[in-house]
DOVEXTI-166972 format. One line per 10 residues: their letters; for each residue x, y, z of C-alpha. Coordinates in steps of 0.02 Angstrom, whole numbers, plus 50000, padded with zeros to 5 digits. Example, Ala and Ser with C-alpha at 12.3 -4.5 7.8 and 13.67 -1.06 7.14 Angstrom:
AS = 50615/49775/50390; 50684/49947/50357
***
This chain:
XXXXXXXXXX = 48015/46354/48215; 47975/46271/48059; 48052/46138/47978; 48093/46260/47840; 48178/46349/47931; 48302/46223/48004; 48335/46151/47832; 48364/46334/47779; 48496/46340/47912; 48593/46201/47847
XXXXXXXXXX = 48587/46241/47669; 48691/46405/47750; 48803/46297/47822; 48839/46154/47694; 48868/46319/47579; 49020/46391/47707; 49077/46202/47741; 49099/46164/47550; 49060/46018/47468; 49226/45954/47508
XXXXXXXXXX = 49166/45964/47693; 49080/45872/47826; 48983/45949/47973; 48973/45826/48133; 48889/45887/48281; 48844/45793/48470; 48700/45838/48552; 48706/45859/48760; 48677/45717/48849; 48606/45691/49008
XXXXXXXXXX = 48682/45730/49182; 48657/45647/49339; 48625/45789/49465; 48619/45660/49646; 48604/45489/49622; 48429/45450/49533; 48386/45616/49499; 48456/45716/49317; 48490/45910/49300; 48338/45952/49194
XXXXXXXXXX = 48378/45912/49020; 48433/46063/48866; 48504/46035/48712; 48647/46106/48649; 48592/46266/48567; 48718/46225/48398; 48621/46054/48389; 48464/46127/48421; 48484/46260/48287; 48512/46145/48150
XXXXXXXXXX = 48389/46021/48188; 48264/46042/48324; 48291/45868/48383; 48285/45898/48575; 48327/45722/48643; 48482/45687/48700; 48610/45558/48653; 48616/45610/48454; 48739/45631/48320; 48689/45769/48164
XXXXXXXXXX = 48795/45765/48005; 48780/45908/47882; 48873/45805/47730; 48854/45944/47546; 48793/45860/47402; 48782/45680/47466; 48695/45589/47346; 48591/45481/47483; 48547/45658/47570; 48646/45786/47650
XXXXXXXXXX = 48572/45779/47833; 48610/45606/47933; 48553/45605/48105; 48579/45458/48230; 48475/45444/48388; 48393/45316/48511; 48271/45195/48456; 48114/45181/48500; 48107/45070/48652; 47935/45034/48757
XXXXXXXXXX = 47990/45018/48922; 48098/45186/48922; 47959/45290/48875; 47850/45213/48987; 47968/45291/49115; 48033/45449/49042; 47910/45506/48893; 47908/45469/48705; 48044/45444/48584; 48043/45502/48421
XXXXXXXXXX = 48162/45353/48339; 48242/45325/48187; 48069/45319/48098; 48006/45492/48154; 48193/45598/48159; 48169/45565/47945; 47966/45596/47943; 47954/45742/48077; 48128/45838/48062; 48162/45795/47888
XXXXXXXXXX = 48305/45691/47898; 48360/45616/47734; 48425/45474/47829; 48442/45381/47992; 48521/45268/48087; 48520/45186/48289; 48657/45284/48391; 48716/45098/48410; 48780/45103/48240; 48870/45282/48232
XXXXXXXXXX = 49022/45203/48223; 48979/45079/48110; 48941/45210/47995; 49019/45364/48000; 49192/45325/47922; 49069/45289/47791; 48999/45474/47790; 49190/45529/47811; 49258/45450/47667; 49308/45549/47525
XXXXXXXXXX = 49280/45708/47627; 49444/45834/47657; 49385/45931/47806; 49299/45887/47943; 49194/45998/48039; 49164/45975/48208; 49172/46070/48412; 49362/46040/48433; 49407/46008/48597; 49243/46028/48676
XXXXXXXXXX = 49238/45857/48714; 49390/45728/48730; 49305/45568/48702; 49227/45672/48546; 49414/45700/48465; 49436/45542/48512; 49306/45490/48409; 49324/45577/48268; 49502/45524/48253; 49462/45328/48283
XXXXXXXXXX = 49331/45353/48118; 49463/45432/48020; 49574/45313/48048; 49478/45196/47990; 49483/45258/47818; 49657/45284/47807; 49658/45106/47835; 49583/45078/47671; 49705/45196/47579; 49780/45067/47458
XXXXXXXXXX = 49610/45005/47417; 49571/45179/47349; 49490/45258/47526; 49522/45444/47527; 49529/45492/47732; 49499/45695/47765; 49657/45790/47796; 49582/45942/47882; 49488/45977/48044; 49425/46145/48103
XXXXXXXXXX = 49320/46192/48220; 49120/46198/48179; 49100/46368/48279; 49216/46462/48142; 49075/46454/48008; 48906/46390/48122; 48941/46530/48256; 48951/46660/48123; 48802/46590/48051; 48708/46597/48223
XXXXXXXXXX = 48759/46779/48255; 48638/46859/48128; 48466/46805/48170; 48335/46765/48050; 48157/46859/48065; 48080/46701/48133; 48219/46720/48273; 48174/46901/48302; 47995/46835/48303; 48027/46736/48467
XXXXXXXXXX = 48154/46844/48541; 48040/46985/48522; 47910/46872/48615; 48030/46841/48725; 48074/47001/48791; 47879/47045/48804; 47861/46883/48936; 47977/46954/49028; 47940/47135/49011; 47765/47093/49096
XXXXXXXXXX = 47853/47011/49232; 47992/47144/49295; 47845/47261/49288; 47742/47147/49390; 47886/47152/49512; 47901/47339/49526; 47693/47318/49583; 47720/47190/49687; 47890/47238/49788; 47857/47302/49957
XXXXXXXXXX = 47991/47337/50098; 48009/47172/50232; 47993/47056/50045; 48134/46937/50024; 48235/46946/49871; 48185/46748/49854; 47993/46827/49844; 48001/46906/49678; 48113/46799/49608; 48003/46673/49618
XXXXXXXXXX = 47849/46808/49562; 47959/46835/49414; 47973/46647/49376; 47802/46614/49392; 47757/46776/49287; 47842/46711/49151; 47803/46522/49159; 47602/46583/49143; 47661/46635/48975; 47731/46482/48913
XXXXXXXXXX = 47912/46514/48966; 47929/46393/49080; 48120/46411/49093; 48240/46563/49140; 48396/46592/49023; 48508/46602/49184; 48479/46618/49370; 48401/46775/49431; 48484/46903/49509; 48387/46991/49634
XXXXXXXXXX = 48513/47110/49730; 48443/47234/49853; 48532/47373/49929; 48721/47332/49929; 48693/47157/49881; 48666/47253/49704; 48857/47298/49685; 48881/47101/49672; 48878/47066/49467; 48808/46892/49493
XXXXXXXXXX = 48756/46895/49645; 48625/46752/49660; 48575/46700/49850; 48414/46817/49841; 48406/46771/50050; 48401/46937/50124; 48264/47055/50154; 48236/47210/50063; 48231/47352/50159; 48150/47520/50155
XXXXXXXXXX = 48268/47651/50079; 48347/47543/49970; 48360/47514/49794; 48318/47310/49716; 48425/47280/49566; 48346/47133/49485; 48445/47060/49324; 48324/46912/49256; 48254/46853/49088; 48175/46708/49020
XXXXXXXXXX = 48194/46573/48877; 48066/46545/48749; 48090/46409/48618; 48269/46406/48657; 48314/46595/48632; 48349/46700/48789; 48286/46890/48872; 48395/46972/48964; 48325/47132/49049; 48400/47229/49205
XXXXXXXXXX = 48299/47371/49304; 48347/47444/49462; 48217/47516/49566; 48176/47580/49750; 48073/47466/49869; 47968/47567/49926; 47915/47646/49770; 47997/47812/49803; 48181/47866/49756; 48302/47955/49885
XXXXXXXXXX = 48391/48101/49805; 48562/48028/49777; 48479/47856/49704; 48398/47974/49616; 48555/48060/49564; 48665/47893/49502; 48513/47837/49431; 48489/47964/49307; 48666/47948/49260; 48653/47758/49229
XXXXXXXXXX = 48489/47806/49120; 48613/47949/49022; 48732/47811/48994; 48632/47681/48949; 48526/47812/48795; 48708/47860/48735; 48772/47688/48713; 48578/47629/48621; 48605/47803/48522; 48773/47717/48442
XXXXXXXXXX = 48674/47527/48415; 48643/47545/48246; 48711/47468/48064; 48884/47532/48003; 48954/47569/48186; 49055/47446/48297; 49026/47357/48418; 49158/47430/48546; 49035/47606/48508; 48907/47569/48641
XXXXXXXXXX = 49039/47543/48748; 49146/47691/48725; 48993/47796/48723; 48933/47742/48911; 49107/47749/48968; 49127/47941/48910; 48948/47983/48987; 48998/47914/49152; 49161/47965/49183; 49100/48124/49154
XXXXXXXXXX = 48949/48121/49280; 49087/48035/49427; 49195/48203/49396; 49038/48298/49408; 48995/48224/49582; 49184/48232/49645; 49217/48058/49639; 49339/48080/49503; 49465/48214/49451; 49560/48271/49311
XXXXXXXXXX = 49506/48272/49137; 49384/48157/49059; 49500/48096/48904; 49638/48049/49038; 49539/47977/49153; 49463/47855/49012; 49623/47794/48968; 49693/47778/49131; 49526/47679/49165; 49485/47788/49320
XXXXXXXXXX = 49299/47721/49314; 49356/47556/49346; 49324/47531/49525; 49145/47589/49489; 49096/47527/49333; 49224/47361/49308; 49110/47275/49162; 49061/47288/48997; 48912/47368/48911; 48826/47225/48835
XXXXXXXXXX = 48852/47066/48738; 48776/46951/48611; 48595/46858/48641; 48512/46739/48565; 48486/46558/48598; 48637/46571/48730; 48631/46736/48848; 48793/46756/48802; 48781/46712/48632; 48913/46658/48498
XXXXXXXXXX = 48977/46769/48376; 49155/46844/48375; 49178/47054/48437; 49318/47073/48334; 49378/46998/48153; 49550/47025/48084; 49584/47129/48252; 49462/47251/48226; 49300/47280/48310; 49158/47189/48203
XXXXXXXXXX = 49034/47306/48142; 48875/47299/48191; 48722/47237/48068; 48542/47206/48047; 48484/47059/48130; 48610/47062/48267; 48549/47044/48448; 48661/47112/48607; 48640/47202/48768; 48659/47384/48820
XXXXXXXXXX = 48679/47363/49004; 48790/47518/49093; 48815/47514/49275; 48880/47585/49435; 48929/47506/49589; 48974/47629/49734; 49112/47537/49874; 49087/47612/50033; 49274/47692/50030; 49322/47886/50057
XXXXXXXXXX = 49333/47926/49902; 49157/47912/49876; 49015/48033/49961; 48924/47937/50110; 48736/47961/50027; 48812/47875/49874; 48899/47701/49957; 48819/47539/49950; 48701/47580/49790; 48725/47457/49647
XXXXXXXXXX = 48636/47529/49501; 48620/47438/49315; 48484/47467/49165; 48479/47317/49024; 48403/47317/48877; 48386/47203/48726; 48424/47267/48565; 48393/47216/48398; 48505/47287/48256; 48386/47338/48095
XXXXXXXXXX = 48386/47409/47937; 48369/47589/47984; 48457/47565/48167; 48374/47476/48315; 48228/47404/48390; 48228/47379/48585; 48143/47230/48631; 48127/47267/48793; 48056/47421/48769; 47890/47393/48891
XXXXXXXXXX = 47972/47392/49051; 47989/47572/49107; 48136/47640/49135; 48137/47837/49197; 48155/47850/49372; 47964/47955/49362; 47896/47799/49245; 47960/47682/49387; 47893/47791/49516; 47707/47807/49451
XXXX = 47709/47603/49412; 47718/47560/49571; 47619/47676/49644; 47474/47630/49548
***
């Protein structure tokens, strides 16, 4: 991403924020896993998207027409010894000559100078209640100025929450976004298809989850946007089911739900598939439905409809397939709004990505549904998950089926990302038998 890009992104939101408005922002800070040992480091994706400054321990402030500059960022200093240990620092000197920072200061003297930045300001901007000792903060500046009132200080009077206008802003992705999502999606592509190659009955789900991990690493994603689900047979009907222990065995289906992060942004592709290459006649049967479902609900991704579309479109489609194989009766309208599908498919049919998996944005504004537009990035991921109770046929319990896609909202209606990994039960079929 280049730096004018990031300084693009901040001229959008010193324009929502006003110029009567300051922007503060923390970036993540490191976490002790055991003793000695840290959870591997990732910045916030809000501090990250303004800045690119991936060190931890910072403070950004967006402050609109500041006559000294309008981005402040305080960080660590350089310090020797530290990086001999844990790896360069950029400093105070390189945050303003690398990132573009029109001024900065040691995080040592954030306090020191941010009643500074907050004077004269009426709102502040900042992630409300995400962090106590951050309100706590923020409060303990402001009060600083209002301890100056009768020498002429003016303290801000307003606080709202940053992810009301940065969130917003984040939802509609730029085309250098859609460049690395796009990318993305390919890296992982390549690997669930090397997975349907590789997957052989006696396997253990752990085995191509770490094939897919390694697939994608080879590519220069070295990290996954969320922990791999690799579900086979009736391990599948667990959503987030994550142990990948058992064995996979022949005659069952391998739902694997995995994706990984490039630059920050995230892939997140589902594809069920049998083990040993072949597909019994009732996987065969649910599958094809979960396929129906899943081309109905892409059909309504496109400018001008809303989001709850998609939804409503795979909900009709399988509803109406369960009454068709005598799992459910009555008519299809009722059965929808008595939610009869429920204890088969209990989730919904997608959800924002971008540099979260499940991304910001809001689904509905004023009460109603948003409406979908170009540049918008969500899911289309349909599902069924057959319990092993009477009501369903014995050659049908114990399959967990789901189909994901990424889909990019365009001009003229969509763009699947993840377009390369096959999908029809005869495209799976010939894949892994070659």
């Amino acid at each position: 991403m280049t730096r004018a890009e990031y300084k693009r992104r901040r001229r959008a939101l010193g324009k929502a924020i006003g110029d009567g408005g300051i922007a503060v922002l923390p970036a993540a800070r490191e976490r002790i896993r055991n003793r000695d040992v840290h959870y591997p480091f990732r910045q916030d994706s809000d501090f990250s998207y303004l800045t690119g400054f991936m060190e931890p321990d910072a403070f950004a402030v967006v402050a609109p027409k500041r006559e000294e500059g309008e981005f402040v960022l305080f960080c660590r200093p350089r310090d020797d010894e530290r990086e001999q240990w844990d790896g360069s620092r950029l400093g105070v000197e390189g945050v303003t000559t690398e990132l573009g920072a029109d001024q900065a200061f040691p995080l040592s003297e954030l306090d020191e100078v941010m009643p500074s930045l907050i004077e004269g300001r009426k709102r502040v901007y900042f992630p409300i209640g995400s962090d106590p000792a951050l309100d706590a903060c923020v409060m303990g500046w402001v009060n600083q100025v209002r301890a100056k009132v009768r020498t002429g200080a003016a303290a801000p009077d307003t606080f709202i929450a940053l992810d009301s206008v940065l969130h917003e802003q984040r939802l509609h992705k730029s085309k250098a976004e859609a460049d690395i999502m796009r990318r993305a999606a390919q890296i992982s592509a390549d690997a669930h298809c090397r997975l349907m190659q590789l997957c052989r009955p006696g396997m253990r789900e752990s085995d191509l989850e770490a094939e897919f991990q390694h697939a994608c690493a080879t590519q220069g994603a070295r990290d996954l946007a969320y922990p791999s689900i690799v579900g086979g047979g009736r391990n599948a009907c667990v959503l987030h089911y994550i142990e990948n222990a058992d064995r996979l065995a022949e005659g069952n289906l391998v739902l694997i739900d995995a994706g990984c992060e490039l630059d920050g942004y995230a892939s997140d592709i589902t594809r069920t598939f049998p083990v040993n290459g072949r597909f019994t006649a009732p996987q065969r049967t649910l599958y094809e439905l979960v396929l129906k479902a899943q081309l109905a609900a892409i059909k309504k991704a496109r400018p001008g409809m809303h989001w709850n579309e998609p939804h409503e479109a795979a909900v009709r489609t399988l509803t109406k397939g369960l009454v068709g194989l005598g799992i459910l009766k009555g008519k299809i309208g009722k059965l929808i709004e008595e939610e009869a599908y429920k204890p088969y498919y209990m989730h919904r049919t997608g959800h924002w990505l971008g540099m979260d998996v499940h991304d910001v944005g809001a689904y509905k504004r004023e009460q109603q549904w948003r409406v979908l537009a170009p540049g918008m990035v969500l899911t289309v991921e349909p599902g069924l998950y057959m319990p092993s109770t009477d009501e369903v046929p014995e050659a049908y319990r114990g399959i967990g089926i789901r189909i994901e896609d990424d889909v990019l909202i365009t001009k003229d209606g969509h763009e699947i990302l993840s377009a390369a990994v096959p999908k029809h039960p005869d495209a799976i079929e010939a894949l892994m038998a070659a």
